[in-house]
N, C-alpha and C positions, 0 to 999 in steps of 0.2 A: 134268575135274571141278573143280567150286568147294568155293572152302572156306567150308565152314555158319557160321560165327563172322561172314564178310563179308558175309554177304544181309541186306538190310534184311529187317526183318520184316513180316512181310503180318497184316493185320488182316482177317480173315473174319468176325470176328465183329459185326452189325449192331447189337447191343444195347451193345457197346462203343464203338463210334462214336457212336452215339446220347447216352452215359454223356459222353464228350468233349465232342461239342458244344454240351450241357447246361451242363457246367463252363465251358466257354468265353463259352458266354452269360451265365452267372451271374457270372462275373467280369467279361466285358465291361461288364455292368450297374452293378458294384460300382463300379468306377473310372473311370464314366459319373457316376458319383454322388457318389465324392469329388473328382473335377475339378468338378463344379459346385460341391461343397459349398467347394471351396479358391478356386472365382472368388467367391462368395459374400462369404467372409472376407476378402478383398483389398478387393473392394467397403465392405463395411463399416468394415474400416479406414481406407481413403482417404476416406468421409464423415463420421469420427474425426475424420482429422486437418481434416478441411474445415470442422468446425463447433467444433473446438477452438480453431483458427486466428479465425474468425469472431468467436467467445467473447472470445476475448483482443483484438481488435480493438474491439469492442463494449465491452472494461473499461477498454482505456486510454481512449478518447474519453468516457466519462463519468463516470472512476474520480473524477474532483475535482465530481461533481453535485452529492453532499450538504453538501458546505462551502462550495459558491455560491449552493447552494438558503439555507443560514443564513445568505450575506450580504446576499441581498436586502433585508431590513429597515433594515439599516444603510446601506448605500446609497440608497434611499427618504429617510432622513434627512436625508444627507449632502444631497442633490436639494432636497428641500424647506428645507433652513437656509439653502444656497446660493442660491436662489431666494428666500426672503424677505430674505434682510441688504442691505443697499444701504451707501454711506458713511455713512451719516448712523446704522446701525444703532448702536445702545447698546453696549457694549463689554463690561458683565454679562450684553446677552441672548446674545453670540456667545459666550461663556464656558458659561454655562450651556447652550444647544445641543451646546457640542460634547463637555460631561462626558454630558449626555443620549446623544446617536450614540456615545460610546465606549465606556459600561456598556451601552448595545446591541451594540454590535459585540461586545464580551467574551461577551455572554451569547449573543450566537448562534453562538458557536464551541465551548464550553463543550461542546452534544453528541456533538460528532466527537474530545472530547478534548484539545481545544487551550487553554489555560489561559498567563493573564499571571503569569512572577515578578516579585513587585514588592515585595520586604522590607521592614520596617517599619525604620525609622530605631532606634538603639541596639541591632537583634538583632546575635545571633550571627554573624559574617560567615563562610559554606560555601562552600566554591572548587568544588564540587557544583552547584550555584546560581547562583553570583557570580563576577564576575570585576572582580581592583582592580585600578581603575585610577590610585589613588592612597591613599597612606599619611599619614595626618599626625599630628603628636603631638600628643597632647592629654590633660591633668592629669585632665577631668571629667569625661571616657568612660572606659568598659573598655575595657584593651588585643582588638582584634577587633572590636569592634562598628563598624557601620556608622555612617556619620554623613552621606553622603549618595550618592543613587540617582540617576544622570547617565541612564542611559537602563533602563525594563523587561526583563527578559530574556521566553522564551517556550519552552514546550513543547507536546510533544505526544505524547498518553498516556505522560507519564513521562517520555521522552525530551527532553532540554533540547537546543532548536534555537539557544537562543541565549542565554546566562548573563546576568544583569543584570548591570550596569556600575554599580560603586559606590567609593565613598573608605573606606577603613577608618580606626582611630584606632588609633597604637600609643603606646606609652610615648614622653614625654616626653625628650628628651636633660638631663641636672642635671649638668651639669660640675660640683663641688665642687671 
């Protein structure tokens, strides 16, 4: 005699196998569907990363377009002054040309932000702005003011790329 606990059990009933292999197809279907639905997603991500990569390749190679697209005028200038001056050129017209190409230059940088510091002589001297590179005393200026601009400085939006270079005036030494 066997013992009833150890028998597998027998399935007689046709409507219950039927009820199973309904289940089994219906799940089989299911996870038919979320394994395409999971290659899908893998898919679409690696065409993410494929067009994000692209994207950023495509920014750095043109990111400086709009600030060259605004030097072309200025360069045109520069072409054309250089082409007309020969030695014999007048020495006020090559003056006056190249204040002309530099308030173009200035002005076609202007949209992207980029702006000359260039302090007026007697202001306030701002180490924000300015950088001295020389102090001198002097009776008839205010201690701080500027009394002369050695080179422009420059920014861009706000940010100062390069401080103007200037002499400040401080107090006199009066040994008594």
């Amino acid at each position: 005699m066997s013992d009833p606990s150890q028998e597998e059990p027998q399935f007689t009933d046709s409507e219950g196998e039927k009820d199973n292999e309904a289940l089994i197809a219906e799940l089989q279907g299911k996870c038919a569907q979320l394994e395409d639905q999971a290659k899908r997603s893998i898919a679409d991500y690696q065409n993410l990363l494929r067009r994000t990569q692209q994207e950023r390749e495509q920014f750095r190679l043109y990111a400086y377009e709009p600030a060259m697209t605004a030097l072309l005028a200025p360069l045109d200038h520069f072409y054309y002054a250089l082409k007309s001056f020969n030695e014999k050129s007048d020495a006020g017209q090559v003056l006056s040309s190249m204040k002309m190409i530099w308030t173009s230059f200035m002005q076609s940088l202007e949209p992207i932000g980029f702006t000359c510091i260039n302090p007026d002589l007697d202001s306030s001297f701002d180490p924000v702005f300015q950088e001295a590179l020389s102090q001198i005393p002097s009776a008839d200026k205010a201690e701080g003011s500027i009394l002369e601009v050695f080179r422009p400085g420059y920014s861009l939006n706000g940010k100062v790329l390069k401080p103007a270079q200037v002499s400040v005036a401080i107090a006199p030494n009066n040994p008594e």
